[in-house]
C-alpha positions as CSV (number, residue, x, y, z in Angstrom):
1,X,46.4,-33.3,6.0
2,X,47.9,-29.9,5.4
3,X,46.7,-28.1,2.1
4,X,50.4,-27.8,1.1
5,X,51.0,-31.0,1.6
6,X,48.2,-31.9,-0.8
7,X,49.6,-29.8,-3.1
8,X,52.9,-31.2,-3.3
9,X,51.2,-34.7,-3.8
10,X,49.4,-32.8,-6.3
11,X,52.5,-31.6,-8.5
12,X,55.0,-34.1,-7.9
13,X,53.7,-37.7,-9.6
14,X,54.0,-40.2,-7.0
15,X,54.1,-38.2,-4.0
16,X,53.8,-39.3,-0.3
17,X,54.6,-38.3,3.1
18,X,57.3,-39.8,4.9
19,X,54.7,-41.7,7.0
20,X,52.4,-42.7,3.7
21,X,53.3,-46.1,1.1
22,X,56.3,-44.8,-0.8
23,X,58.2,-41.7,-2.4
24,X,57.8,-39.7,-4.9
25,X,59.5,-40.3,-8.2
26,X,60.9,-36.9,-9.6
27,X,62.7,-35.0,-12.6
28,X,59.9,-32.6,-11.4
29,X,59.4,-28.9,-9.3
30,X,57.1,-28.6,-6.3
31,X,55.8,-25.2,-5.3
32,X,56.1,-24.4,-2.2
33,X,54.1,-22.0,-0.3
34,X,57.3,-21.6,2.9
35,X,54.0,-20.6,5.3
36,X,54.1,-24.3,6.8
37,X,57.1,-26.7,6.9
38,X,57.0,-29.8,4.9
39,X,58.9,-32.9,5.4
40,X,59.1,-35.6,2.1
41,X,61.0,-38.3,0.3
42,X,62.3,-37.8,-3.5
43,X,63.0,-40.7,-5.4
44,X,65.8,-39.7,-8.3
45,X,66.0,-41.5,-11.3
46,X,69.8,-42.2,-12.6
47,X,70.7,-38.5,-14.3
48,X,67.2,-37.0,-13.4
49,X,67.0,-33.7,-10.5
50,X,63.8,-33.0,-8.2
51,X,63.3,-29.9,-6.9
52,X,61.3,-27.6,-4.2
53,X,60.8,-23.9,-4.9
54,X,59.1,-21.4,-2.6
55,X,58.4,-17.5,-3.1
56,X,60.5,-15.8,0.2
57,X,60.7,-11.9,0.8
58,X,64.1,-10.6,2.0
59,X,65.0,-11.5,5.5
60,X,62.7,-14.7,5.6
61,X,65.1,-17.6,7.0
62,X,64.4,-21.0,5.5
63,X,65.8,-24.2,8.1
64,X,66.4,-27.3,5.7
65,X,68.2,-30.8,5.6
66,X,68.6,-33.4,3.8
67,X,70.0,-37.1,3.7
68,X,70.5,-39.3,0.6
69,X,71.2,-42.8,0.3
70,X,73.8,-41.7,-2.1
71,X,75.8,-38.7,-2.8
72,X,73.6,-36.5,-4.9
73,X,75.0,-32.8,-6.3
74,X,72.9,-30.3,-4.6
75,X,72.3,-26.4,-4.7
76,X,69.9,-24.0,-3.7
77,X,69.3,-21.4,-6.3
78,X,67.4,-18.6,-8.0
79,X,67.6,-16.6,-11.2
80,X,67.7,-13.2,-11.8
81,X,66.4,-13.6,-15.8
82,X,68.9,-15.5,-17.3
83,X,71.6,-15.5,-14.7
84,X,71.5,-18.0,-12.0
85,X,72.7,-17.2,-8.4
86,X,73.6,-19.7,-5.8
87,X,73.5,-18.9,-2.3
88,X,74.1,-22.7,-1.7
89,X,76.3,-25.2,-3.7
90,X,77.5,-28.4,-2.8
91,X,79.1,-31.7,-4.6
92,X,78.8,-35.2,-3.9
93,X,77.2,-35.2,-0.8
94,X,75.0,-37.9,1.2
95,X,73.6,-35.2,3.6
96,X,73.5,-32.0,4.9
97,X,71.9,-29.2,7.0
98,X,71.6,-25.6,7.0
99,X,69.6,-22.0,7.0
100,X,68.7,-19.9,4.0
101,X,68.6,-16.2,5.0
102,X,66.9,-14.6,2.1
103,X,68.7,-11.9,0.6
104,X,65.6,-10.7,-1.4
105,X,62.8,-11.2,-2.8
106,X,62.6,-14.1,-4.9
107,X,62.0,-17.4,-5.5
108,X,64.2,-20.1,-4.2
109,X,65.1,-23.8,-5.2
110,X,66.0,-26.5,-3.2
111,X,67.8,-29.0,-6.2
112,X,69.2,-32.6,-5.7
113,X,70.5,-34.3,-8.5
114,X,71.3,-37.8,-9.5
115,X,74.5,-38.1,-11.5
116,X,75.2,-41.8,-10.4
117,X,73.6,-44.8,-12.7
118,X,71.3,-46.2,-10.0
119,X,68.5,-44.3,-8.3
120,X,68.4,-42.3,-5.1
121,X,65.8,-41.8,-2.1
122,X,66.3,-37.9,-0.8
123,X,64.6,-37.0,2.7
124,X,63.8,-33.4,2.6
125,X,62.7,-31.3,5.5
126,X,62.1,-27.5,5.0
127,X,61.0,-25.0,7.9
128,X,60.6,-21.2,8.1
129,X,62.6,-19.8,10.7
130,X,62.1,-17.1,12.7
């Protein structure tokens, strides 16, 4: 098994591969190292987040999806001390795809989060792009 992998199992309580028991249950943040692509499941509580954060210089491209088995609020941001930029935001959606080209150096977060009363399952695929 891939050390990044491991890791994530590591920080996130519950943790599995899509091929493993079950998913991970999260109001938590993975690291992630964006040298190897990782592919997971995030269980949400009702009003809880999870989210996957990986250092990127500028001009490293980031290919990701997701699909929910309910609309989730999601965004990928980072913050610049207190501020918070988002180069991706998106509301009450069920799935989506796209690719991060990294502006500059920083470190970017994948978010989902739960604003429904009953939980959610997230599949999460991230890739480093060429």
């Amino acid at each position: 098994m891939p050390r990044l992998l491991l890791r994530l199992l590591r920080l996130l309580a519950g943790a599995t591969l899509l091929a493993a028991a079950g998913p991970l249950l999260a109001a938590d943040v993975a690291q992630w190292d964006a040298a190897s692509p990782v592919e997971l499941e995030v269980r949400i509580a009702p009003g809880e987040h999870a989210e996957i954060c990986g250092k990127l210089a500028g001009g490293q491209a980031v290919g990701w999806s997701f699909e929910s088995s309910k609309s989730v609020d999601f965004n990928i941001h980072y913050h610049e001390g207190r501020a918070v930029a988002y180069p991706t935001r998106r509301f009450k959606i069920a799935r989506a795809e796209g690719r991060l080209d990294a502006s500059i150096d920083q470190t970017y977060c994948w978010m989902w989060s739960n604003k429904r009363d009953t939980p959610t399952t997230v599949t999460v695929k991230l890739a480093r792009q060429n």
